[in-house]
mmCIF file of the N, C-alpha and C atoms, coordinates in Angstrom:
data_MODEL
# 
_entry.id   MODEL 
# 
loop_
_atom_site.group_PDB 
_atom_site.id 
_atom_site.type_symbol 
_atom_site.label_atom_id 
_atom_site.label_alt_id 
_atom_site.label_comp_id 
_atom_site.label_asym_id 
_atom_site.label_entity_id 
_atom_site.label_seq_id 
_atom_site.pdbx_PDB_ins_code 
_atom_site.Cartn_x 
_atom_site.Cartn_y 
_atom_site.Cartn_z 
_atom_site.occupancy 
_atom_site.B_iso_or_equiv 
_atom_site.pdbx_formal_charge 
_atom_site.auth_seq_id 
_atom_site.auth_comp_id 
_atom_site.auth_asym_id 
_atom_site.auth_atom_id 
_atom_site.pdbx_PDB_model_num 
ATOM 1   N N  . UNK A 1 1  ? -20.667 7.176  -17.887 1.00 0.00 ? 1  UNK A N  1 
ATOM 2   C CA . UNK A 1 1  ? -19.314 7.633  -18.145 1.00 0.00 ? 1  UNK A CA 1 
ATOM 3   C C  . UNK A 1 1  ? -18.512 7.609  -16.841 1.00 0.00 ? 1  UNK A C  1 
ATOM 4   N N  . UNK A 1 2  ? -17.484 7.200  -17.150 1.00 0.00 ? 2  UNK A N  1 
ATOM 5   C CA . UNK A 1 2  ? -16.402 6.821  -15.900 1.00 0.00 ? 2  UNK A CA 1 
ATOM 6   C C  . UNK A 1 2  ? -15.562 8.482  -16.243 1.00 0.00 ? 2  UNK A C  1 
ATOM 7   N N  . UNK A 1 3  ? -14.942 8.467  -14.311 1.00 0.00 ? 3  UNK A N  1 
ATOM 8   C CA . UNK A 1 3  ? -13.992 9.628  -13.966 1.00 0.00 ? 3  UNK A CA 1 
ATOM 9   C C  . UNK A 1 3  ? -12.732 8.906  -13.931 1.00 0.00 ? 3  UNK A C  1 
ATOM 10  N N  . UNK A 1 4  ? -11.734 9.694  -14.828 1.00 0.00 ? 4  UNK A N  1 
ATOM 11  C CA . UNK A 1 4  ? -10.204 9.199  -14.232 1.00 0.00 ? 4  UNK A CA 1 
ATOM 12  C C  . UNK A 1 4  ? -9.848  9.405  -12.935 1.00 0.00 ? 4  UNK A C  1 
ATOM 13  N N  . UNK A 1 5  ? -9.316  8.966  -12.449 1.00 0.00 ? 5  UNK A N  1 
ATOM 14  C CA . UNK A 1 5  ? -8.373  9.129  -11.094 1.00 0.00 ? 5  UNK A CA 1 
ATOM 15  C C  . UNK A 1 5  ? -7.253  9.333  -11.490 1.00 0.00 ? 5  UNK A C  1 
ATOM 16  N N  . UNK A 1 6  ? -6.458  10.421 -11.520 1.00 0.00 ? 6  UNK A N  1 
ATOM 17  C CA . UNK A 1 6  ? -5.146  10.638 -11.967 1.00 0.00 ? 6  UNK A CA 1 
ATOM 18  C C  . UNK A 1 6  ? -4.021  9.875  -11.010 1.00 0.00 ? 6  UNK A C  1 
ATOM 19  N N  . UNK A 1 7  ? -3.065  9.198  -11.086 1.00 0.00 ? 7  UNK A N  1 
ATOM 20  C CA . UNK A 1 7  ? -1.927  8.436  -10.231 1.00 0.00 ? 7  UNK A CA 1 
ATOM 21  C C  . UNK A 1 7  ? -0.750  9.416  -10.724 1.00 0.00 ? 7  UNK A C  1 
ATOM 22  N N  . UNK A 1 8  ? -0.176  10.262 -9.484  1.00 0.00 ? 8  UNK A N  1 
ATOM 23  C CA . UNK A 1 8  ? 0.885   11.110 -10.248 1.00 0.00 ? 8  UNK A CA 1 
ATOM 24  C C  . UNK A 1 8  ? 1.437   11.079 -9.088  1.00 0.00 ? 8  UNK A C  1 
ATOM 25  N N  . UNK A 1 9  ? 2.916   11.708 -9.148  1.00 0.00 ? 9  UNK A N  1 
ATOM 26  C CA . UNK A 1 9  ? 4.054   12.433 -8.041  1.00 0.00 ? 9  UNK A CA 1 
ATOM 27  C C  . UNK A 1 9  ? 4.214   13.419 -8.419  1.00 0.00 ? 9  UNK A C  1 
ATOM 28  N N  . UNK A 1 10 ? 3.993   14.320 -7.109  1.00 0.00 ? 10 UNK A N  1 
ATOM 29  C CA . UNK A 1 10 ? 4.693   15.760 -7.087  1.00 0.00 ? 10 UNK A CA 1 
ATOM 30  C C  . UNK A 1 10 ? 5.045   16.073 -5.182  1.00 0.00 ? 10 UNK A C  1 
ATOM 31  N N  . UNK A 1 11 ? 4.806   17.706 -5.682  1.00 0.00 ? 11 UNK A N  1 
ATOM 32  C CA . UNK A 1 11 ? 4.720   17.940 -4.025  1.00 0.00 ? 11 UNK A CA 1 
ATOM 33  C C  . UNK A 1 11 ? 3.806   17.803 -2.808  1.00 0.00 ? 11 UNK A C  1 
ATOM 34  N N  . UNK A 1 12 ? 3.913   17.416 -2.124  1.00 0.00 ? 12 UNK A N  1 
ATOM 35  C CA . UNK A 1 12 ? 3.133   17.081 -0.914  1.00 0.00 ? 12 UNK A CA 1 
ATOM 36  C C  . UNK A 1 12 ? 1.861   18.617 -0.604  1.00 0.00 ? 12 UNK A C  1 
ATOM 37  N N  . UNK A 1 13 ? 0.844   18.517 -0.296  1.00 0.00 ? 13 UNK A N  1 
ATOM 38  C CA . UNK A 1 13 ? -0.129  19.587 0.072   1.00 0.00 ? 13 UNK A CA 1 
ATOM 39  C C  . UNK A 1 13 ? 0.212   19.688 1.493   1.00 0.00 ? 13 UNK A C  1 
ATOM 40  N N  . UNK A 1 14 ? 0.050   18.192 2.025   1.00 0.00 ? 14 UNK A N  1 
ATOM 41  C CA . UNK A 1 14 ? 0.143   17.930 3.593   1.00 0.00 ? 14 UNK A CA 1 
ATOM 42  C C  . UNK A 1 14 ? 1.251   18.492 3.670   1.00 0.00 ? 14 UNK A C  1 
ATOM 43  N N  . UNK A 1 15 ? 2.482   18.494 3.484   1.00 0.00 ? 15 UNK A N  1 
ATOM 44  C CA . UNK A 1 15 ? 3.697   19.033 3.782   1.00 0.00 ? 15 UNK A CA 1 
ATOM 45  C C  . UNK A 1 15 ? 4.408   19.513 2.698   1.00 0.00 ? 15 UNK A C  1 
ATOM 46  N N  . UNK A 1 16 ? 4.304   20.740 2.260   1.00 0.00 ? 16 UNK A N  1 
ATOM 47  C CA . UNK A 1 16 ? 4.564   21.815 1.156   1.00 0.00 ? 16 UNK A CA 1 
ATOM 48  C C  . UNK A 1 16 ? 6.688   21.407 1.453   1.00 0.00 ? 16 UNK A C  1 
ATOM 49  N N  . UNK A 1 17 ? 7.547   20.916 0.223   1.00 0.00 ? 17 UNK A N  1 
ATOM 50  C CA . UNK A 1 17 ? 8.372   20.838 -0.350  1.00 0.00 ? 17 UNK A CA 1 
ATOM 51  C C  . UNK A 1 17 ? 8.699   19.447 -0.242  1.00 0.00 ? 17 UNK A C  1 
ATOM 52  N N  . UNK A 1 18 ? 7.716   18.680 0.442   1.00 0.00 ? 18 UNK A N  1 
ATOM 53  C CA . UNK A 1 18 ? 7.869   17.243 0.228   1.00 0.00 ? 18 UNK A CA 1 
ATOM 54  C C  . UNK A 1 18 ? 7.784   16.180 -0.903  1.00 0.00 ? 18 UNK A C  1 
ATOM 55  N N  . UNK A 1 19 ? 8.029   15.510 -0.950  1.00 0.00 ? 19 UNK A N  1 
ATOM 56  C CA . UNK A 1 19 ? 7.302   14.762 -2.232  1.00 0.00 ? 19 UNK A CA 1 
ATOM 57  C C  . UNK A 1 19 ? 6.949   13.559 -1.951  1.00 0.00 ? 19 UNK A C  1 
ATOM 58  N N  . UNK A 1 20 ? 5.331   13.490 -2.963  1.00 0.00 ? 20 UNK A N  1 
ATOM 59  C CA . UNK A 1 20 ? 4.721   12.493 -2.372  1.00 0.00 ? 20 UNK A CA 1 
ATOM 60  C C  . UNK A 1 20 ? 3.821   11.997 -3.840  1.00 0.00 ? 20 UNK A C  1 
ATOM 61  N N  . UNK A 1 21 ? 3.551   10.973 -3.876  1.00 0.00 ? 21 UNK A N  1 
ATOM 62  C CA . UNK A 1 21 ? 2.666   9.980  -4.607  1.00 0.00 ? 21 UNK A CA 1 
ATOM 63  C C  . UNK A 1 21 ? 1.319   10.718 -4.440  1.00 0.00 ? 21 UNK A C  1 
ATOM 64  N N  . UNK A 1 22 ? 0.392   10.517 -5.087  1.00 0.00 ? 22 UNK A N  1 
ATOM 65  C CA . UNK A 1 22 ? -0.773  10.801 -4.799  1.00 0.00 ? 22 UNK A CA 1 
ATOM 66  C C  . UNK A 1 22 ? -2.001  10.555 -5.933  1.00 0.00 ? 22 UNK A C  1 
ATOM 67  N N  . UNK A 1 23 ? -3.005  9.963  -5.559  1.00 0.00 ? 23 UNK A N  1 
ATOM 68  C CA . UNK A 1 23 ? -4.643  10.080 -6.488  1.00 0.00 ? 23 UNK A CA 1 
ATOM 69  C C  . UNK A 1 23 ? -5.263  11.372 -6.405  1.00 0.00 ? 23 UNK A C  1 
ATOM 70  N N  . UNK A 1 24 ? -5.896  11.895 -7.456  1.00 0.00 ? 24 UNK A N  1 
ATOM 71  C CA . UNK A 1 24 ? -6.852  12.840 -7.555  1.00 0.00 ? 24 UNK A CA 1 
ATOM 72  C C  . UNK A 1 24 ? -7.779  12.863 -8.410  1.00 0.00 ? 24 UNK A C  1 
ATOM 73  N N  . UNK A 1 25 ? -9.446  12.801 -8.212  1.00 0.00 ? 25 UNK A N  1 
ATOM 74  C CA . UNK A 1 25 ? -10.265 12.823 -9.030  1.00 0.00 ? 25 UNK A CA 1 
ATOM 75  C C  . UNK A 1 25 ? -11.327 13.888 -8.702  1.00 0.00 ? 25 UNK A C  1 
ATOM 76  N N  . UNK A 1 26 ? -11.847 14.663 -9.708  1.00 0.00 ? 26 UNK A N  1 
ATOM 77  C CA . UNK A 1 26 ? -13.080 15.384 -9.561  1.00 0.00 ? 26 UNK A CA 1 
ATOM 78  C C  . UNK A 1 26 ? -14.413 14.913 -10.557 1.00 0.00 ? 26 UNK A C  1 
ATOM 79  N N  . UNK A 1 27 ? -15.180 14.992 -9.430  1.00 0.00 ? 27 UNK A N  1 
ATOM 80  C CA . UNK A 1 27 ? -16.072 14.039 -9.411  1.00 0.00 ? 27 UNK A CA 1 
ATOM 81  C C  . UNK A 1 27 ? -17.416 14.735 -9.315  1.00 0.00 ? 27 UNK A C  1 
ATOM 82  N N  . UNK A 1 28 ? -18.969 13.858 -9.060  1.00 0.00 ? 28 UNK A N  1 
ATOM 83  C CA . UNK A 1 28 ? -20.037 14.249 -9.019  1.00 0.00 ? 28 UNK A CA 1 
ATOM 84  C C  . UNK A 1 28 ? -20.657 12.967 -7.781  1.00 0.00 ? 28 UNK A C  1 
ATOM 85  N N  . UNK A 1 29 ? -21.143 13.241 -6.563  1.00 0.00 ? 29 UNK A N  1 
ATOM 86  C CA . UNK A 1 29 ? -21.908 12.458 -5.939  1.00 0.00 ? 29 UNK A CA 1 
ATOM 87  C C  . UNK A 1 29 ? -23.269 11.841 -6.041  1.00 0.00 ? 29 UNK A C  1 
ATOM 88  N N  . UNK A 1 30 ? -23.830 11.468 -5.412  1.00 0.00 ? 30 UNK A N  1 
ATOM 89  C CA . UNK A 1 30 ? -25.280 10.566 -6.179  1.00 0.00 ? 30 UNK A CA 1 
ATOM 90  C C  . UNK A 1 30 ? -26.170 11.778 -6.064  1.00 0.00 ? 30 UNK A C  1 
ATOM 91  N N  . UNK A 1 31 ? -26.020 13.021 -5.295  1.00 0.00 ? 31 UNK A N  1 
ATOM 92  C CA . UNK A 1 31 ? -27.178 14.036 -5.112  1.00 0.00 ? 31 UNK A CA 1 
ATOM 93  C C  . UNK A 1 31 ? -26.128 15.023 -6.286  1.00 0.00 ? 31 UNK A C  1 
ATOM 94  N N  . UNK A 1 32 ? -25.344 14.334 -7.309  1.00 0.00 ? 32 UNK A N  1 
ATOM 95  C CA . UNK A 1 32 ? -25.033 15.724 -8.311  1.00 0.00 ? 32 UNK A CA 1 
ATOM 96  C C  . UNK A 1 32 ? -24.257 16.757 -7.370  1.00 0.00 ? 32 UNK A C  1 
ATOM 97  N N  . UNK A 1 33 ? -23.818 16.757 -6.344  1.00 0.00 ? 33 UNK A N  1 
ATOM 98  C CA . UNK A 1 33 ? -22.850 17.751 -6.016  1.00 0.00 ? 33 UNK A CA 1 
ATOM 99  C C  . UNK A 1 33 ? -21.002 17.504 -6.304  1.00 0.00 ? 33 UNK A C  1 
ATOM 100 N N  . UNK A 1 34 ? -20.424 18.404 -6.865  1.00 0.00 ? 34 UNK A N  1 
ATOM 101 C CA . UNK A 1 34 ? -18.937 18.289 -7.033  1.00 0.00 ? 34 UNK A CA 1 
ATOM 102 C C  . UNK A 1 34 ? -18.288 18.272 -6.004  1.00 0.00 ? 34 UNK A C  1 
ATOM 103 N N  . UNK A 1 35 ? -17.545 17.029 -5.781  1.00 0.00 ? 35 UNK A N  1 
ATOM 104 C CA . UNK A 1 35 ? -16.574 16.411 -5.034  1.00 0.00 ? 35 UNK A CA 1 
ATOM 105 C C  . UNK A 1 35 ? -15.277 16.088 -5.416  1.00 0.00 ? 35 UNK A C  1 
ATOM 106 N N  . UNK A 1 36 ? -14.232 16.713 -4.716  1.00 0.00 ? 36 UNK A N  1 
ATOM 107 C CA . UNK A 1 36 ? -12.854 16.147 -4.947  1.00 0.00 ? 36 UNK A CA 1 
ATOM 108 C C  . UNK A 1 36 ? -12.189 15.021 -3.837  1.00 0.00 ? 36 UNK A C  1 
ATOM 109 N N  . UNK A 1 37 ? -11.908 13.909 -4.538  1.00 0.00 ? 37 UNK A N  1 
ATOM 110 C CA . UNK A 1 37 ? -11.605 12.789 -4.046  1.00 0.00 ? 37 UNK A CA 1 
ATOM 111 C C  . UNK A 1 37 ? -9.761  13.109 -4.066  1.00 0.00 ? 37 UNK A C  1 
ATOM 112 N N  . UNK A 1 38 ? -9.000  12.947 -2.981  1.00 0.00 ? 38 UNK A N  1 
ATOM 113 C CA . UNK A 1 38 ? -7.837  13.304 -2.958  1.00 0.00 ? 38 UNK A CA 1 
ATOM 114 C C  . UNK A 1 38 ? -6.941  12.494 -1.908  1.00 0.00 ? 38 UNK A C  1 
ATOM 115 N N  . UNK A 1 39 ? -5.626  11.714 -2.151  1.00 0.00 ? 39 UNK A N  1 
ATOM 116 C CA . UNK A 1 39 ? -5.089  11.234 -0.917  1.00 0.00 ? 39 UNK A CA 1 
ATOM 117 C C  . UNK A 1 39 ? -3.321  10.992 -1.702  1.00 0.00 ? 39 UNK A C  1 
ATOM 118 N N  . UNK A 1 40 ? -2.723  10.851 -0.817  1.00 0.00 ? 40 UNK A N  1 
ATOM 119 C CA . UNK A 1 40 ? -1.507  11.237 -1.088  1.00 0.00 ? 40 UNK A CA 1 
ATOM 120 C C  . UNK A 1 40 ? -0.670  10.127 0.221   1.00 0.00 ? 40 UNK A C  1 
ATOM 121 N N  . UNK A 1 41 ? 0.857   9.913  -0.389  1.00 0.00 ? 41 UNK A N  1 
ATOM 122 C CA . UNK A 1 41 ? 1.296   9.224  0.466   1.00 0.00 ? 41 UNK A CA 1 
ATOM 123 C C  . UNK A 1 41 ? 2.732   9.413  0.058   1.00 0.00 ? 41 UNK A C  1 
ATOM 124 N N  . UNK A 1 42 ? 3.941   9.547  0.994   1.00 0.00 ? 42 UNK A N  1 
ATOM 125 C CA . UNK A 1 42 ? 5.326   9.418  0.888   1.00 0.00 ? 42 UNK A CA 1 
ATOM 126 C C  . UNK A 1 42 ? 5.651   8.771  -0.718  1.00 0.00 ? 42 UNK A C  1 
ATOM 127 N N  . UNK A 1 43 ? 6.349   8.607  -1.374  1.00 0.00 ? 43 UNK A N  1 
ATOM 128 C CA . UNK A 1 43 ? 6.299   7.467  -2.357  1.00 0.00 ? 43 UNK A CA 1 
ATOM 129 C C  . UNK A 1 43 ? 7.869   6.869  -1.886  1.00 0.00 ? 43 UNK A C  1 
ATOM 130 N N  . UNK A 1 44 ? 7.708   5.586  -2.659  1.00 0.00 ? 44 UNK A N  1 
ATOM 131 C CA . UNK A 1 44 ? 8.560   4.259  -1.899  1.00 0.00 ? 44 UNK A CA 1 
ATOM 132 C C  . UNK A 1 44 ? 9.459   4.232  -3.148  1.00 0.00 ? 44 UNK A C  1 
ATOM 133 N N  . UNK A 1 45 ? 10.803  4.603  -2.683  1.00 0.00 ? 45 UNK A N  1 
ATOM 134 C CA . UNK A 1 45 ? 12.231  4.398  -3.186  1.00 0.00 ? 45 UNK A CA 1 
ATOM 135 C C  . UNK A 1 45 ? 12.202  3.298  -4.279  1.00 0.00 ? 45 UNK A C  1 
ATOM 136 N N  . UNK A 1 46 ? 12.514  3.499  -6.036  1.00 0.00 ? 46 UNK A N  1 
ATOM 137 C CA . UNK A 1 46 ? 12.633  2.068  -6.369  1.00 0.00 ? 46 UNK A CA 1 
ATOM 138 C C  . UNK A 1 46 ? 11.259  1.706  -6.655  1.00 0.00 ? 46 UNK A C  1 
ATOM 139 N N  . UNK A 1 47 ? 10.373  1.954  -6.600  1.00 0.00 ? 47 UNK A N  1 
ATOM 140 C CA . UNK A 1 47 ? 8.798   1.254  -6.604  1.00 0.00 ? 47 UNK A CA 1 
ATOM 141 C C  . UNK A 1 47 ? 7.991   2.491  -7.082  1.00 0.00 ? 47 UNK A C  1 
ATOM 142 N N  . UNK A 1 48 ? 8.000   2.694  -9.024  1.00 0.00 ? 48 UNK A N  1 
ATOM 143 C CA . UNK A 1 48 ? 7.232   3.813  -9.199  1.00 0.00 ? 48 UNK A CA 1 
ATOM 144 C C  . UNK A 1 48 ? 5.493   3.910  -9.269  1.00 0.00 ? 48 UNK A C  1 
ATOM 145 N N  . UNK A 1 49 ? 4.941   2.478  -8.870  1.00 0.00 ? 49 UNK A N  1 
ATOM 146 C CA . UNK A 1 49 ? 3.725   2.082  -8.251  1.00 0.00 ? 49 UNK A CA 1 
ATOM 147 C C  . UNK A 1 49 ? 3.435   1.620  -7.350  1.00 0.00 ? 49 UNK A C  1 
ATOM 148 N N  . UNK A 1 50 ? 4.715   1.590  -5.769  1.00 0.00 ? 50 UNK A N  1 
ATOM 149 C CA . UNK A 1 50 ? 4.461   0.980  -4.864  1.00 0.00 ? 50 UNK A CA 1 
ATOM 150 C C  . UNK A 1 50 ? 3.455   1.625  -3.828  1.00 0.00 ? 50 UNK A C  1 
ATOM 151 N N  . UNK A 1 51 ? 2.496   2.624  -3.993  1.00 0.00 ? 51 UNK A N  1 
ATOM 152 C CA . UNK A 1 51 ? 1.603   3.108  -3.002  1.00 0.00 ? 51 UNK A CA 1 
ATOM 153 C C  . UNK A 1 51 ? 0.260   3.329  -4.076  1.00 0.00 ? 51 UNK A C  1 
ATOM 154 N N  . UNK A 1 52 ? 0.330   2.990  -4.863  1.00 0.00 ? 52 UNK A N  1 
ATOM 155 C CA . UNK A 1 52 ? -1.078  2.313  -6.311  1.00 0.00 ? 52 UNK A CA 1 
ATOM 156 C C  . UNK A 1 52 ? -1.698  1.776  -4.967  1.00 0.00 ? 52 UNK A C  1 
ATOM 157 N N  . UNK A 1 53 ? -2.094  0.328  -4.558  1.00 0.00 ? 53 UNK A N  1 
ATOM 158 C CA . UNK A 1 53 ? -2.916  0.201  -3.614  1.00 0.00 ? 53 UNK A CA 1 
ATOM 159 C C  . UNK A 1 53 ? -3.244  1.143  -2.671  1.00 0.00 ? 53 UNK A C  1 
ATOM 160 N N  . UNK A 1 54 ? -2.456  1.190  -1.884  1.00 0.00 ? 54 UNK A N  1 
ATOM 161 C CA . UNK A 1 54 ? -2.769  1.819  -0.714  1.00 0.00 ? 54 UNK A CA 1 
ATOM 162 C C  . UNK A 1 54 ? -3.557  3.476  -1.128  1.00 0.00 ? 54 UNK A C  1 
ATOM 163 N N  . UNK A 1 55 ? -3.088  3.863  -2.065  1.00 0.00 ? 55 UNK A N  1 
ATOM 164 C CA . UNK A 1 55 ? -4.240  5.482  -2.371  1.00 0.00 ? 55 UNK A CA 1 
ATOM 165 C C  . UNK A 1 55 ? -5.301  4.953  -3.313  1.00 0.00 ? 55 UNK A C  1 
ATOM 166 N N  . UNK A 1 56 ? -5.308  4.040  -3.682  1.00 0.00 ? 56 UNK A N  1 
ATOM 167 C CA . UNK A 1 56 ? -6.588  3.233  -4.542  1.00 0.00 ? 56 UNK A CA 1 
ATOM 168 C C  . UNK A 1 56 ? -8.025  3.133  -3.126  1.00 0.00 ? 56 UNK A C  1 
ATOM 169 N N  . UNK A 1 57 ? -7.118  2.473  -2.242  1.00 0.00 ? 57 UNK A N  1 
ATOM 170 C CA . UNK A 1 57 ? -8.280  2.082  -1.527  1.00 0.00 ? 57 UNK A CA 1 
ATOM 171 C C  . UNK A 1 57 ? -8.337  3.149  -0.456  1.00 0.00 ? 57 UNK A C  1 
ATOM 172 N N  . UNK A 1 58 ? -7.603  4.240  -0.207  1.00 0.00 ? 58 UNK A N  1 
ATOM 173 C CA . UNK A 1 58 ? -7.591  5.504  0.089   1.00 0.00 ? 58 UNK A CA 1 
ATOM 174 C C  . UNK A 1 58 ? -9.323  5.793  -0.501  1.00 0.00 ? 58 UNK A C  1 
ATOM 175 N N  . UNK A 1 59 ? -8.936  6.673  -1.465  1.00 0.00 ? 59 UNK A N  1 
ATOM 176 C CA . UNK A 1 59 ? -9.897  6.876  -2.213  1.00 0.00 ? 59 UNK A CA 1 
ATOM 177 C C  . UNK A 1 59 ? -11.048 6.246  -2.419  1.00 0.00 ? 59 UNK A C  1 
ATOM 178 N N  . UNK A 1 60 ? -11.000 5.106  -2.363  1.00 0.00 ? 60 UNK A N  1 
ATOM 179 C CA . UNK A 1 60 ? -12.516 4.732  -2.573  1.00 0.00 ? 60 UNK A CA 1 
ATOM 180 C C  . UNK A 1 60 ? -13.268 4.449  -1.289  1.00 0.00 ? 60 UNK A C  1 
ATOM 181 N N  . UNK A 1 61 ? -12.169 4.867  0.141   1.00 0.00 ? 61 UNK A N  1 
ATOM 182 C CA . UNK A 1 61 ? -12.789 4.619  1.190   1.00 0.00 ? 61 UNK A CA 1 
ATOM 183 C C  . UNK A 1 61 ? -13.374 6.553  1.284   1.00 0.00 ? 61 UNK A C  1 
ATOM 184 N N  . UNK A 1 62 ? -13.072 7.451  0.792   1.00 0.00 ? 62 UNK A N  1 
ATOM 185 C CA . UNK A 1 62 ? -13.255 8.638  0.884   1.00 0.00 ? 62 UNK A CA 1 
ATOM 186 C C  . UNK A 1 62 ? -14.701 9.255  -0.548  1.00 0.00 ? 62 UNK A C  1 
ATOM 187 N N  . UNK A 1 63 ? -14.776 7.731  -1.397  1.00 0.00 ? 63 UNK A N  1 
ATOM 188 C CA . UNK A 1 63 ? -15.762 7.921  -2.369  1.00 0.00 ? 63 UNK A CA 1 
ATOM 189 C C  . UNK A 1 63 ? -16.870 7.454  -1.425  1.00 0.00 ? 63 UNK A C  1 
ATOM 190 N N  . UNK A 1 64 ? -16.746 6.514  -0.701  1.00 0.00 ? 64 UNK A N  1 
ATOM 191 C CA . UNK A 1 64 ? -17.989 5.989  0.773   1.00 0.00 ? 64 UNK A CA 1 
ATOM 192 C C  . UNK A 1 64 ? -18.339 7.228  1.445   1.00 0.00 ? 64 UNK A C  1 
ATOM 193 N N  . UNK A 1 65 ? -17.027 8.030  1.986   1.00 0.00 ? 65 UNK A N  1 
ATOM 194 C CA . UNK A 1 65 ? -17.999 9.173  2.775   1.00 0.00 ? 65 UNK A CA 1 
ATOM 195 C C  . UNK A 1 65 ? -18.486 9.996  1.660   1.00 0.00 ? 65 UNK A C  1 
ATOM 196 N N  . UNK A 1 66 ? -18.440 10.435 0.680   1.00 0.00 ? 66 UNK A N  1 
ATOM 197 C CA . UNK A 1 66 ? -18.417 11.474 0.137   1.00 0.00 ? 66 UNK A CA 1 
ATOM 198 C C  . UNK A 1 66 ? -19.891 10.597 -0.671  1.00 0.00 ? 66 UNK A C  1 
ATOM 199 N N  . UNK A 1 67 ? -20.199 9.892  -0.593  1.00 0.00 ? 67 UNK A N  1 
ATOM 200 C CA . UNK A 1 67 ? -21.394 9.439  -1.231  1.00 0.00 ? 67 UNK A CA 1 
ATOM 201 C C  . UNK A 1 67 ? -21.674 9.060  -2.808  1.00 0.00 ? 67 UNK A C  1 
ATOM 202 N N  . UNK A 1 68 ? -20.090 9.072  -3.160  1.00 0.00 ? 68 UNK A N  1 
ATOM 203 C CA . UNK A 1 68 ? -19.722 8.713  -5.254  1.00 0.00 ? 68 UNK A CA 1 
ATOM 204 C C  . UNK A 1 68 ? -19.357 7.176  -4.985  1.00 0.00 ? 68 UNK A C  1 
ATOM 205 N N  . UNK A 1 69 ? -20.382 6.953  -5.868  1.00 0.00 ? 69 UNK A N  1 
ATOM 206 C CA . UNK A 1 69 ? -20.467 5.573  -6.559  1.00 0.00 ? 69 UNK A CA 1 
ATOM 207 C C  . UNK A 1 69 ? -19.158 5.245  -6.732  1.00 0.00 ? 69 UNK A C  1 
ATOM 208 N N  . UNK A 1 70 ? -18.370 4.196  -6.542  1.00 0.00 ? 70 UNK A N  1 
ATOM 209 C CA . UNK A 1 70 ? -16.730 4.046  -6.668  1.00 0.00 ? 70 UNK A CA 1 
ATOM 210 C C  . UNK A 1 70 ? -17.403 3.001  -8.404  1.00 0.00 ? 70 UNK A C  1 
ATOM 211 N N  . UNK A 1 71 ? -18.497 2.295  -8.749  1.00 0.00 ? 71 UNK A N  1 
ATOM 212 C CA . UNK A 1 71 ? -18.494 1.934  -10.121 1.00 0.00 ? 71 UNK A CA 1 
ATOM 213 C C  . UNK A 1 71 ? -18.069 3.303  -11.464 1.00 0.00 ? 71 UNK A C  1 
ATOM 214 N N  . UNK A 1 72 ? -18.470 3.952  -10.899 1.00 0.00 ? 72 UNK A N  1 
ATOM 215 C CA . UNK A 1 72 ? -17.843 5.567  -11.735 1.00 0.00 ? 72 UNK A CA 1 
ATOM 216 C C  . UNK A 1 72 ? -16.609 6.255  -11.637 1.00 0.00 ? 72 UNK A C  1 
ATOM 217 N N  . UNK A 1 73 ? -15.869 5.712  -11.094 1.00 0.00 ? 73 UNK A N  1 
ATOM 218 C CA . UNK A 1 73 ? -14.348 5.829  -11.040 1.00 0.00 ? 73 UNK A CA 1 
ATOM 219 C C  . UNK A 1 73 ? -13.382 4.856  -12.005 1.00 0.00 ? 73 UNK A C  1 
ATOM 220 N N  . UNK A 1 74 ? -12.787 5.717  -12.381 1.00 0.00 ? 74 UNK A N  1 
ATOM 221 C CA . UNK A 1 74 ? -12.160 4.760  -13.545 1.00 0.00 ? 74 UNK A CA 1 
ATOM 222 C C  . UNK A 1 74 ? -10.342 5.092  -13.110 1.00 0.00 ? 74 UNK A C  1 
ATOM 223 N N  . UNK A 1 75 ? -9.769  3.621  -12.604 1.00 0.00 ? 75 UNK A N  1 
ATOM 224 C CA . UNK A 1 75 ? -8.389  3.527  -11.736 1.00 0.00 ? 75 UNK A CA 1 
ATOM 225 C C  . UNK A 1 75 ? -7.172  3.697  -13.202 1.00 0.00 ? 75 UNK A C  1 
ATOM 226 N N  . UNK A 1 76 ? -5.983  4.192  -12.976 1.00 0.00 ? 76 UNK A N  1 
ATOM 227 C CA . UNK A 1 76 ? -5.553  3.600  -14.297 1.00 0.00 ? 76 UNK A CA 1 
ATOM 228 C C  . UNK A 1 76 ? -4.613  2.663  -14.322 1.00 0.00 ? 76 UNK A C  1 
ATOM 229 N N  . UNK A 1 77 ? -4.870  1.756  -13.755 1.00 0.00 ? 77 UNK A N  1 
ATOM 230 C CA . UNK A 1 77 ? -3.882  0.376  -13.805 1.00 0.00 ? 77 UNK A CA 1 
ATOM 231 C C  . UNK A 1 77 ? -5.006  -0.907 -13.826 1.00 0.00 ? 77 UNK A C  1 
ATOM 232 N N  . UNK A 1 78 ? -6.204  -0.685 -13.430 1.00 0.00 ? 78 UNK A N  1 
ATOM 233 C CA . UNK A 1 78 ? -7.301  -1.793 -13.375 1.00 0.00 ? 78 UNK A CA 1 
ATOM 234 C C  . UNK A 1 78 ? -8.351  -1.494 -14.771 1.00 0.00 ? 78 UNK A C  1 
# 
């Protein structure tokens, strides 16, 4: 069974009244411990998927440290 990765805009964590693009998934690593996979970025004027890559591969560079299989992530545009 695949995890969604949610693709949403709201407010920034990094900078509380900002607004920013961002992925979020909660997850399970290969030793079964719960992991939240999380990354966030400005979002781009005009372009309501223009930072889709860039927090895609965010994230799956943060599923490497965190030790989750990125085949168990389920993107929602791929």
């Amino acid at each position: 069974m695949k995890t969604a990765v949610e693709y949403k805009s709201g407010e920034s964590t990094a900078h509380p009244g900002e607004p920013c693009d961002y992925m979020r998934c909660e997850t399970v690593n290969r030793t079964g411990d719960g992991v939240i996979l999380y990354a966030e970025l400005p979002p781009i004027a005009g372009d309501e998927t223009g930072t889709y890559d860039a927090l895609k591969r965010e994230i799956l560079e943060w599923a490497e440290v965190e030790d989750v299989d990125p085949e168990t992530l389920r993107f929602c545009y791929d």
